[in-house]
matplotlib code that plots the C-alpha trace (Angstrom):
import matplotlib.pyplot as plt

x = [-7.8, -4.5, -5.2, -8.2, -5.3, -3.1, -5.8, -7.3, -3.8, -3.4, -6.6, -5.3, -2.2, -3.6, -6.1, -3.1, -1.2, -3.7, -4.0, -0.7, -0.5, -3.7, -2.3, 1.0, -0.8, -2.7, 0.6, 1.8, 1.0, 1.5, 4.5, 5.7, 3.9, 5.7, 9.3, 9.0, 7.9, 4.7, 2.4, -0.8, 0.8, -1.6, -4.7, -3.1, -2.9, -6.6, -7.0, -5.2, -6.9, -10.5, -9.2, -8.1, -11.8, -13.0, -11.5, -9.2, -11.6, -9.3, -6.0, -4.9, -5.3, -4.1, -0.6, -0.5, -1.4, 1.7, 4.0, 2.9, 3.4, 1.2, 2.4, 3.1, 2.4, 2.1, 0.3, 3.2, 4.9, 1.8, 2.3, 5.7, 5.4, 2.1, 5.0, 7.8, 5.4, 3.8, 7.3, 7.8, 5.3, 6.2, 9.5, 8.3, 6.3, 8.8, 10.2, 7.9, 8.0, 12.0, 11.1, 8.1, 5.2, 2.1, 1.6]
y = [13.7, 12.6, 9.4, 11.3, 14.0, 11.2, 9.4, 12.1, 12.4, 8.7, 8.7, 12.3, 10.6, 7.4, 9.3, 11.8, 9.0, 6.5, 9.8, 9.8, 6.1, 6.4, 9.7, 7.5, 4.1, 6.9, 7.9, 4.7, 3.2, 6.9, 7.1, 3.7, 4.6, 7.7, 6.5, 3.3, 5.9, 4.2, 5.9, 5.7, 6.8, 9.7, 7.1, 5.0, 7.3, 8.3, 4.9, 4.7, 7.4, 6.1, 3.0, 4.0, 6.4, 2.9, 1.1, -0.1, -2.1, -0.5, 0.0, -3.5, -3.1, -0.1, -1.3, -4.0, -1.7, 0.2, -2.4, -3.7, -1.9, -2.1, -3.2, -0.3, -0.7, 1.9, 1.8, 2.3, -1.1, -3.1, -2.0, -2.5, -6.1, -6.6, -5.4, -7.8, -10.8, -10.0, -9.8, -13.2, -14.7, -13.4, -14.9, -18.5, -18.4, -17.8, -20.5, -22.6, -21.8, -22.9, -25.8, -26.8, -26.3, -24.1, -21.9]
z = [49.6, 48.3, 47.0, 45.0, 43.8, 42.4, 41.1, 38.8, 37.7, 36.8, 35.0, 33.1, 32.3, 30.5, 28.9, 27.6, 26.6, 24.9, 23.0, 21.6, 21.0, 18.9, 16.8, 16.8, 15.6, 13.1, 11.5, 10.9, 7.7, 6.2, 7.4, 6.0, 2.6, 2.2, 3.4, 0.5, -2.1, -2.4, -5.6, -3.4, 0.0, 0.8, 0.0, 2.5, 4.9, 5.0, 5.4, 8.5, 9.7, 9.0, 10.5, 13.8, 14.0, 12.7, 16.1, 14.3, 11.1, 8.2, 10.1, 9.1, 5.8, 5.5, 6.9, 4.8, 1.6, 3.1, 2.4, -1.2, -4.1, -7.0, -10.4, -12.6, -16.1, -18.7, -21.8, -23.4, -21.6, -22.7, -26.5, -26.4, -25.1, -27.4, -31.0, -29.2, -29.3, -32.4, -33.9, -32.2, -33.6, -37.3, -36.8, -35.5, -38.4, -41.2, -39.4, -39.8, -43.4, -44.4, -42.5, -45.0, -42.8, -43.6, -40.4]

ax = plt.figure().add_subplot(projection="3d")
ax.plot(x, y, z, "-o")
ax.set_aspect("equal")
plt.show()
């Protein structure tokens, strides 16, 4: 009767606790997403989510989409490097011109 006693405990326990490793596990990549500032952190963490209901398919990714942060590029960035190369170009070509080439 005892042993029975302890043993439904036992199972209770590592039922209880493979329950909080899996909420823990769940957390993760959220948690790292938010605490690196990352734009895309609450994506990330549904991803986690759907990974861990997933056993654990998405979760990788998810932890690695944690850690890398996309390139941010405005539109505004892009036309500003599009008018600095242009302008580049305009220059190599007037000199090209004082040195008596035809661009």
């Amino acid at each position: 009767m005892v042993l029975n006693i302890l043993t439904i405990v036992v199972m209770i326990v590592l039922v209880a606790l493979t329950g909080v490793i899996l909420a823990y596990l769940g957390m993760l990549p959220g948690k790292i997403a938010k605490g690196r500032n990352h734009p895309q952190a609450e994506a990330i963490n549904v991803a986690s989510w759907l990974g861990i209901i997933t056993l654990g398919v998405l979760w990788p990714f998810a932890l690695i989409w944690a850690y890398i942060r996309p390139r941010e590029q405005s539109a505004v960035e892009g036309s500003e490097k599009v008018a600095s190369l242009e302008s580049r170009v305009e220059s190599l070509e007037e000199q090209i011109r004082r040195l008596g080439g035809t661009p």
